[in-house]
C-alpha positions as CSV (number, residue, x, y, z in Angstrom):
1,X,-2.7,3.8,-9.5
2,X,-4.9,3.1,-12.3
3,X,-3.5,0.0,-12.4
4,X,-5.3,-1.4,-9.2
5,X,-8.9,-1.4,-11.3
6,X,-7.6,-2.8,-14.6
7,X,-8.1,-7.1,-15.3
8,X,-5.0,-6.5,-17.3
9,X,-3.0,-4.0,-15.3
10,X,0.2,-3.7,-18.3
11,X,-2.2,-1.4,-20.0
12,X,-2.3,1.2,-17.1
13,X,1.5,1.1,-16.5
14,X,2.3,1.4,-20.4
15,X,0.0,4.6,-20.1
16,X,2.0,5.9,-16.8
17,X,5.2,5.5,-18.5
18,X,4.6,7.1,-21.4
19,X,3.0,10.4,-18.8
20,X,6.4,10.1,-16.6
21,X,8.8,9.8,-19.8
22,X,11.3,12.1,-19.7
23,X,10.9,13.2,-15.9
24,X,12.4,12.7,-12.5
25,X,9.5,10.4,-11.8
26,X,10.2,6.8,-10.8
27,X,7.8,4.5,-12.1
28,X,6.3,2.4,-9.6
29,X,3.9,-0.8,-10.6
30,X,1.1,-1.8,-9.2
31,X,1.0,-5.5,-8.7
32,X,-1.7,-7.8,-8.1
33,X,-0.7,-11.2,-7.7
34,X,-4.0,-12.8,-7.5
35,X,-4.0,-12.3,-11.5
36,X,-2.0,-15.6,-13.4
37,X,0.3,-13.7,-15.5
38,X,1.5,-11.1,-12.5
39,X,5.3,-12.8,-12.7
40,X,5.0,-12.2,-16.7
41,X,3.8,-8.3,-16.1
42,X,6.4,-7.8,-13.3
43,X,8.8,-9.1,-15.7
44,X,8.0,-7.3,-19.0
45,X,7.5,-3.9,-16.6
46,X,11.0,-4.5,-15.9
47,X,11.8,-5.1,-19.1
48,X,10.2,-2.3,-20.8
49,X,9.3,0.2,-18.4
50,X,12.5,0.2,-15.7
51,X,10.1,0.0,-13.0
52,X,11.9,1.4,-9.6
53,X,9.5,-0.4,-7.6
54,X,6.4,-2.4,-6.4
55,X,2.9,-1.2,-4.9
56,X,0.7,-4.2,-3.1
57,X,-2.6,-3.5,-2.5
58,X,-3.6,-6.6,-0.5
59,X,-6.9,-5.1,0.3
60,X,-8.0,-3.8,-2.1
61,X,-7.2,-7.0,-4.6
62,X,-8.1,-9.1,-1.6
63,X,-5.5,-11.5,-0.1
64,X,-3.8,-11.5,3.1
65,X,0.2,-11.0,3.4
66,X,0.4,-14.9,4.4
67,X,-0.7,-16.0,1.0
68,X,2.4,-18.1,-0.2
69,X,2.0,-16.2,-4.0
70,X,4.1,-13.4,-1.5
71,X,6.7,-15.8,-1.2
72,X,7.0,-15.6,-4.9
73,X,6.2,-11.8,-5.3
74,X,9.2,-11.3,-2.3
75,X,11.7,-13.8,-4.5
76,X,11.0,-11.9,-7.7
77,X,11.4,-8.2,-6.1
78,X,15.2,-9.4,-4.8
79,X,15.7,-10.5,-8.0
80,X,15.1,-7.3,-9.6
81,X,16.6,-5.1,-7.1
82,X,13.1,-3.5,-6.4
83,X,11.5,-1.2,-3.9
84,X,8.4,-2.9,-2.2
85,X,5.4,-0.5,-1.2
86,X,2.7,-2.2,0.8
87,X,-0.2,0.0,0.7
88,X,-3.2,-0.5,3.7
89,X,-5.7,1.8,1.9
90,X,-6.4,3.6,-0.6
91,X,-8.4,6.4,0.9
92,X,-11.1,7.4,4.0
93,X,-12.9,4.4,4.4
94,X,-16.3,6.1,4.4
95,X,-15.7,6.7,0.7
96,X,-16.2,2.9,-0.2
97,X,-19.4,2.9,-0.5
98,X,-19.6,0.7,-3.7
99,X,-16.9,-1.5,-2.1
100,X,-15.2,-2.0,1.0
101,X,-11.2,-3.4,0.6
102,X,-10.6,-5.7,3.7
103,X,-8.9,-4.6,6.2
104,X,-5.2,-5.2,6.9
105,X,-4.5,-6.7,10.2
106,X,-0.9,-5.3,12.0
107,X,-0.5,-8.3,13.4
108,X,-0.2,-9.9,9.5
109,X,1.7,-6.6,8.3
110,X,4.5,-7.4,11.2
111,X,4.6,-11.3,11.0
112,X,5.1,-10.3,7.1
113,X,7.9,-8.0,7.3
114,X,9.6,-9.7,10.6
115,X,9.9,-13.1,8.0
116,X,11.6,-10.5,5.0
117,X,13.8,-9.3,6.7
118,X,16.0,-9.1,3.9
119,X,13.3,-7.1,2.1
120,X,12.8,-3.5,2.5
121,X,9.4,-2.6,3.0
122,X,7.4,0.7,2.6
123,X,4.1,0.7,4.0
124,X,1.8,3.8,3.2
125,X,-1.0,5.3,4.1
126,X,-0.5,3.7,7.7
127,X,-2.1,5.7,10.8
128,X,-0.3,6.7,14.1
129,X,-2.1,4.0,16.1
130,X,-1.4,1.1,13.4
131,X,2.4,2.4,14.0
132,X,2.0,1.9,17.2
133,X,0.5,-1.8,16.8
134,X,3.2,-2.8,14.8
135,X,5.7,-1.4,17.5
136,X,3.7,-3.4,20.2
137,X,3.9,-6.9,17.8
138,X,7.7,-6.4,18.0
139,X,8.0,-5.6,14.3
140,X,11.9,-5.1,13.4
141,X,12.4,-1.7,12.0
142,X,15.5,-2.9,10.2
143,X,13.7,-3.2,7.1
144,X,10.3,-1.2,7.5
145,X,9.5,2.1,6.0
146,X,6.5,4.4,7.2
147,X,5.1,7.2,4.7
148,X,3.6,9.5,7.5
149,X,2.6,12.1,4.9
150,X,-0.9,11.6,4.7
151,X,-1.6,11.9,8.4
152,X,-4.2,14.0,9.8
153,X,-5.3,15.8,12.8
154,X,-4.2,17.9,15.2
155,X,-1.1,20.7,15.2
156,X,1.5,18.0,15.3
157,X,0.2,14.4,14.1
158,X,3.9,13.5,13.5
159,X,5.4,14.1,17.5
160,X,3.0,10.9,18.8
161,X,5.1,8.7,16.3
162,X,8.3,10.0,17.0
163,X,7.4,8.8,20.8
164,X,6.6,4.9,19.4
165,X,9.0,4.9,17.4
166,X,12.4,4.1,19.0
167,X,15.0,7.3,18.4
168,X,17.3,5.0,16.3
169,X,14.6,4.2,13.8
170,X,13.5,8.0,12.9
171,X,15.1,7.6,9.6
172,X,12.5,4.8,8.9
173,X,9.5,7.8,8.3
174,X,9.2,9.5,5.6
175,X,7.7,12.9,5.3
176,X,6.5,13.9,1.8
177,X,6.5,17.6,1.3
């Protein structure tokens, strides 16, 4: 996740591939297509690295999922058979004190992923009532992923999802151990 910080994020996933070289690890990019050459680091990633996968940080880099670059980004991803992880945050928001990442909307997460469907997305670090949002803006659960791991609070923070979440979707969250 170094990458996020860098103006020239290749450097930070040359340094991640050559820490997961050799293991189980997938190596996933981060990608920040505000930056002119992202198509040329998604490409030479490929290339070099055999990335398994994408990580947005809208954001955090600042640009909202109706950008038409994301057009582009989706294209590219089909075209290299990626995984596409759209992450909302980074980390408790009371921590940014030195700068605050806007603030994804739900409504602009669901019109994103209801208009790629042929996409499948992985959203983490998502919270049980932004599940819930998306489930009240009709999002199609076809293609959407949800990374529960991080959640907080309470004995059970996971049973409140399984009620939004409609009983033929359960295999759409994912539970890190």
């Amino acid at each position: 996740l170094e990458a996020i910080f860098y103006q020239d994020p290749f450097i930070a996933e040359k340094q991640l591939a050559r820490q997961i070289k050799g293991t189980a690890y997938k190596h996933i990019m981060v990608l920040n297509p505000t930056l002119p050459a992202w198509k040329d680091d998604l490409a030479r990633c490929v290339e070099k690295f055999e990335i398994a996968g994408v990580r947005l940080l809208p954001g955090f880099h600042g640009y909202s999922l109706d950008d038409p670059v994301l057009n582009e980004v989706v294209q590219e991803i089909k075209k290299y058979h990626l995984y596409f992880l759209l992450t909302l945050r980074m980390h408790d928001e009371r921590m940014t004190w030195l700068f605050h990442p806007r603030n994804i909307p739900m409504q602009e997460v669901c019109d994103f992923i209801n208009s790629n469907k042929d996409v499948s997305v992985l959203i983490n670090h998502i919270r049980p009532h932004e599940i819930k949002q998306l489930n009240d803006f009709g999002v199609c659960w076809d293609n959407l992923y949800v990374d529960i791991s991080g959640f907080k609070g309470g004995i059970n923070p996971v049973e409140p999802v399984l009620q939004i979440v409609p009983i033929c979707c359960w295999e759409h969250i994912i539970v890190r151990q």
